[in-house]
LUMFI-796323 format. One record per residue (C-alpha): x, y, z. Coordinates in steps of 0.5 Angstrom, whole numbers, padded with zeros to 4 digits, always signed. Example, Ala and Ser with C-alpha at 12.3 -4.5 7.8 and 13.67 -1.06 7.14 Angstrom:
2
+0025-0009+0016+0027-0002+0014
***
This chain:
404
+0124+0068+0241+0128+0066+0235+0133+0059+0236+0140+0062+0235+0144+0061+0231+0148+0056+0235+0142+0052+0236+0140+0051+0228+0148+0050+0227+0151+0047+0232+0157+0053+0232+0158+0061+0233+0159+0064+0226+0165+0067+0225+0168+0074+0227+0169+0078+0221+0177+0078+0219+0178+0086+0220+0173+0090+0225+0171+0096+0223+0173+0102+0225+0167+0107+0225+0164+0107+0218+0170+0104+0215+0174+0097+0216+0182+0099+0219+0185+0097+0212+0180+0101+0208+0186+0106+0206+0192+0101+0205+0197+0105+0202+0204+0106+0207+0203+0114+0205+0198+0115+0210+0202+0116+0215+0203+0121+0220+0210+0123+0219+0209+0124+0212+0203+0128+0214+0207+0132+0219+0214+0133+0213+0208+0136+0208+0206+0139+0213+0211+0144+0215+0214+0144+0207+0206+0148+0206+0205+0152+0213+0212+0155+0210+0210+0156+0203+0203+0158+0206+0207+0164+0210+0210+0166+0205+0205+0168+0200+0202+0171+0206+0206+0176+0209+0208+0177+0201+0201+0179+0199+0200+0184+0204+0205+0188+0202+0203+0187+0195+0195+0188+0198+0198+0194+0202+0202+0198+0197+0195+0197+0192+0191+0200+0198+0196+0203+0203+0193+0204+0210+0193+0211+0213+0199+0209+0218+0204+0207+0214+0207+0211+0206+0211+0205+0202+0218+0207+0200+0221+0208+0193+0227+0204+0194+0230+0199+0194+0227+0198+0187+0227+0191+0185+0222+0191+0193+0215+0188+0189+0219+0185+0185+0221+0181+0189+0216+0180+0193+0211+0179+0189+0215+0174+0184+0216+0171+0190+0209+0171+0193+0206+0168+0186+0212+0162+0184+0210+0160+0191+0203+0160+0190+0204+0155+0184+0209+0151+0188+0204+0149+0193+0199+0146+0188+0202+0139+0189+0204+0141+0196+0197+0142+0198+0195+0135+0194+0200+0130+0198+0198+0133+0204+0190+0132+0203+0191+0125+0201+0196+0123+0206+0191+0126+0211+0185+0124+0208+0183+0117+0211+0182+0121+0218+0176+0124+0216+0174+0118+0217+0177+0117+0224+0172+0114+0229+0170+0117+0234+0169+0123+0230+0169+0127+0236+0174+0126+0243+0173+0132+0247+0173+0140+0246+0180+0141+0243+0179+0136+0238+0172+0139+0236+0176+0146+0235+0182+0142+0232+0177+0138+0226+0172+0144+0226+0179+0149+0223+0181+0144+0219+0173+0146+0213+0175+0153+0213+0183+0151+0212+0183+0147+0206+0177+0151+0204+0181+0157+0204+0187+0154+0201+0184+0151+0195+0180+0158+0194+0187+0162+0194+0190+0157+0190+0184+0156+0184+0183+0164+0184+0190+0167+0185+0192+0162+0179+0186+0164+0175+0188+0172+0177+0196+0170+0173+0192+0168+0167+0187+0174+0167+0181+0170+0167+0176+0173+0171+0169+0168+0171+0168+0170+0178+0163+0175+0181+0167+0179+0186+0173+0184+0186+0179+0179+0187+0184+0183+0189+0179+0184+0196+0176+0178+0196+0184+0174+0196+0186+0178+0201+0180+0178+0207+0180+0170+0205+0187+0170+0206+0187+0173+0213+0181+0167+0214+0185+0161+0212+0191+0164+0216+0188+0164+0222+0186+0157+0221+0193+0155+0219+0195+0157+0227+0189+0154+0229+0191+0147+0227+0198+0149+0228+0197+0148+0235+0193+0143+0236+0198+0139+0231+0205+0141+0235+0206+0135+0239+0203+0131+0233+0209+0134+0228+0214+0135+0234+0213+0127+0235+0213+0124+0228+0218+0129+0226+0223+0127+0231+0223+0119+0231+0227+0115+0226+0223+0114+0220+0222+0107+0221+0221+0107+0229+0216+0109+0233+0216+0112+0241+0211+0110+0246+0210+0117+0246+0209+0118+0238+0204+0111+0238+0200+0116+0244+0199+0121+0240+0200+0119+0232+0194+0117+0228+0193+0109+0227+0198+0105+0224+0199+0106+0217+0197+0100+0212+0202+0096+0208+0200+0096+0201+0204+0096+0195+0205+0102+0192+0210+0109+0191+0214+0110+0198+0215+0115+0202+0222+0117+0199+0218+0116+0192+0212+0120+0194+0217+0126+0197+0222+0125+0191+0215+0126+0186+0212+0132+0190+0219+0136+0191+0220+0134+0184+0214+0137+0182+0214+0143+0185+0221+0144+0183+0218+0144+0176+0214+0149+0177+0218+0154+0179+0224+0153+0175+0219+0154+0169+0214+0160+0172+0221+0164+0175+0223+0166+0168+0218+0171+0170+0221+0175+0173+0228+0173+0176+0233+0176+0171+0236+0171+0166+0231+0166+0166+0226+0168+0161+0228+0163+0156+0225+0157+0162+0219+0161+0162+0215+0155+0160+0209+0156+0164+0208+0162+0166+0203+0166+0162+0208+0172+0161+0215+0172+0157+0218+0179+0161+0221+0179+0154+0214+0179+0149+0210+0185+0147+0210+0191+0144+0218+0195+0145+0219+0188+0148+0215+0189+0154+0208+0186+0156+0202+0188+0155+0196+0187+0160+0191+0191+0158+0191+0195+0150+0189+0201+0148+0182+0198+0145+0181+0194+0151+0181+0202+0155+0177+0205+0149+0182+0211+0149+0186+0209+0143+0181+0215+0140+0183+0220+0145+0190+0217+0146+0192+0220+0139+0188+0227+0139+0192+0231+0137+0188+0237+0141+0191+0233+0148+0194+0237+0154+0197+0235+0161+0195+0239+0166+0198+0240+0173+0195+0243+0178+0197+0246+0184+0199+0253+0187+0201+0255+0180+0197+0250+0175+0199+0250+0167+0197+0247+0162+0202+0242+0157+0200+0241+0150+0204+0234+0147+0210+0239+0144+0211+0243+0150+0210+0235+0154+0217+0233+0149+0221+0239+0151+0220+0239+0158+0227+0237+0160+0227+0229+0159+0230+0224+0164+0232+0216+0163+0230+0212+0168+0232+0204+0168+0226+0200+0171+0223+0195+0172+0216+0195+0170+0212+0190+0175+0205+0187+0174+0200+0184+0180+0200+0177+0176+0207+0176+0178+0212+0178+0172+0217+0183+0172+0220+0186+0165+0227+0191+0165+0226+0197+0161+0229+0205+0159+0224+0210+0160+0225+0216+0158+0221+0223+0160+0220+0229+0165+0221+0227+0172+0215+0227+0176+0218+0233+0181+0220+0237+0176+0213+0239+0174+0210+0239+0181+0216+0244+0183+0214+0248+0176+0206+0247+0179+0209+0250+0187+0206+0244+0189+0210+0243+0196+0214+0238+0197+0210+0233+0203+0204+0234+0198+0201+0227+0195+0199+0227+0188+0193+0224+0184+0195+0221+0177+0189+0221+0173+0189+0217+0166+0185+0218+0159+0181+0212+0161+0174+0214+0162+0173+0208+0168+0176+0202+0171+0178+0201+0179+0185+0204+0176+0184+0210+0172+0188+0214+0178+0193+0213+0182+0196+0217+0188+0202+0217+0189+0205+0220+0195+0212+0224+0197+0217+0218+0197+0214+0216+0190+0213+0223+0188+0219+0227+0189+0224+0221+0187+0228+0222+0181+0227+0216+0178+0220+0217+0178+0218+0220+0171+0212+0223+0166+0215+0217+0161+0214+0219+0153+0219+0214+0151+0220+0207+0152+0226+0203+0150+0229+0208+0145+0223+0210+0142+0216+0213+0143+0212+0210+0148+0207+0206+0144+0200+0207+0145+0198+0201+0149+0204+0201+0154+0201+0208+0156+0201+0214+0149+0202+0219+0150+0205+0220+0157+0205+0214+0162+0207+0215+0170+0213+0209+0171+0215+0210+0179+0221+0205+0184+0217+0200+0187+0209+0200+0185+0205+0194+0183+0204+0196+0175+0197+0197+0176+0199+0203+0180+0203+0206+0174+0198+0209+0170+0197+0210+0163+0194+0215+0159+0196+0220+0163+0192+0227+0162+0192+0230+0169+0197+0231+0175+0193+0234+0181+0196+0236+0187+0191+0233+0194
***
């Protein structure tokens, strides 16, 4: 046998300062901000947040892609506007929301035993596809307002079945984490009850550095930036705060903005033939050339024209109302309709557009915009603009109207 080390030095070596605690020491994470009343507060700000954008963004997903069993109404019209404004400025809020959460909580994926029962392994398990899901939402709904698609897939479906995989993770660790937040979220900041040392992480350590009240000032701050400069989008009277955003309401042609031009359609040739003609089909079809088009009795309806990426903007169209040439066709009036554009392909180039849109008297065939000629980029010669639709579904260059 080898001598001991007591043999060769008459003493026991000395126990190491800190025992380790799994991989790590217990005072590898010293910062005061690893602390689960911080992680629970944080916690509750995004769970809420993260609600938001979800119960948002099915109904902008379902106005998109309605489902069979339910037909969206035309008022009030402000409706998406709303919601999706909503649905996008809170997105962007939870971007330090979600960092202070990670970093307030990160130490306890190094917690020892990484295991203790069934519950805890489904607790730890929903934690990879939560802030997977999370991080992904937040990094491709921010690359979707800013229009830059380097990913393969098509967002609108993507973001939406990811949301119901993060959504569902969220409950999972809601529930496991209730008593935890209940506990934490109920002491005094500086006490602790013997019911939260049982079921509250380790002590946090004690370093030096931002505090509690510091790190919540610096996240509300952040997030209370972030709102103020990206709401100009689309709530009235804010443009000039829009600082952020990567739309003015205000900038474009006609004072509005564009997403995607003419050129980019590949229409502006057939735009302008002066050949064009509209077609309505139904019982009694016809055919409209331009001229005929501007003396069909003209209607002005004052709305908003509201995109997926989160911006709004005000405006006065002018042109024959949509139900007016659906009654000079004989289409019935619980018929749905299929709004057809110039533009050869595209996941948008048609449009359905059922009853509550159809037959509401805001809802126009526009020619003008603002006063003037609808510009070819904002949908010349003739565009859809109905209450309460994504501006993805008001189609532009319009050419056909088909009764389904």
């Amino acid at each position: 046998m080898r001598p001991s080390i007591r043999l060769l030095t008459g003493r026991f070596p000395e126990p190491p300062a800190v025992l380790r605690r799994g991989p790590l020491r217990a005072d590898a994470f010293p910062s005061r901000l690893h602390d689960p009343r911080v992680a629970s507060l944080l916690g509750i700000w995004l769970g809420t947040a993260f609600g938001v954008c979800f119960l948002t963004g099915l109904m902008s997903h379902f106005m998109q892609h309605p489902p069979s069993w339910y037909v969206w109404p035309s008022r009030p019209v402000s409706l998406y506007r709303v919601t999706q404004g909503l649905h996008v400025t809170t997105g962007l809020a939870c971007v330090p929301l979600l960092l202070a959460k990670l970093w307030t909580v990160y130490p306890r994926l190094w917690e020892w035993p990484p295991v203790r029962s069934v519950a805890h392994a489904v607790e730890r398990l929903s934690i990879v596809p939560l802030i997977a899901g999370a991080v992904f939402q937040l990094a491709t709904g921010i690359a979707n307002i800013a229009q830059w698609y380097q990913f393969r897939f098509f967002f609108t479906v993507t973001h939406y079945w990811v949301a119901w995989i993060t959504i569902g993770a969220l409950g999972v660790h809601i529930t496991a984490k209730l008593a935890v937040v209940r506990a934490n979220v109920g002491r005094r900041r500086d006490t602790r009850s013997h019911l939260t040392d049982r079921v509250s992480d380790p002590e946090p350590g004690t370093g030096a550095g931002l505090s509690r009240r510091g790190l919540g000032i610096a996240v509300t701050g952040a997030a209370g930036v972030i709102v103020a400069t990206t709401a100009g989008q689309w709530v009235p009277g804010l443009s000039g705060l829009d600082l952020l955003g990567p739309r003015r309401p205000d900038i474009g042609p006609q004072r509005l903005p564009v997403n995607k031009t003419a050129v980019a359609a590949r229409v502006t040739a057939v735009a302008r033939d002066p050949g064009y003609r509209l077609g309505v089909v139904g019982p009694r079809p016809f055919v409209l050339t331009l001229d005929e088009l501007r003396v069909f009795p003209h209607h002005e309806s004052k709305l908003p024209i509201t995109c997926v990426e989160g911006w709004a903007a005000d405006a006065s169209w002018r042109g024959p109302r949509l139900r007016d040439l659906l009654d000079a066709a004989g289409v019935p009036a619980d018929a749905t309709v299929r709004v057809e554009s110039l533009e050869a392909g595209g996941a948008y180039r048609t449009s359905e557009v059922h009853p509550p849109h159809a037959r509401d008297p805001l809802t126009l065939l526009a020619t003008g915009l603002n006063g003037a000629d609808l510009d070819i980029d904002h949908g010349y010669p003739a565009r859809l603009i109905a209450p309460n639709r994504p501006g993805v579904l008001q189609t532009k260059w319009v050419h056909r109207v088909v009764m389904l």
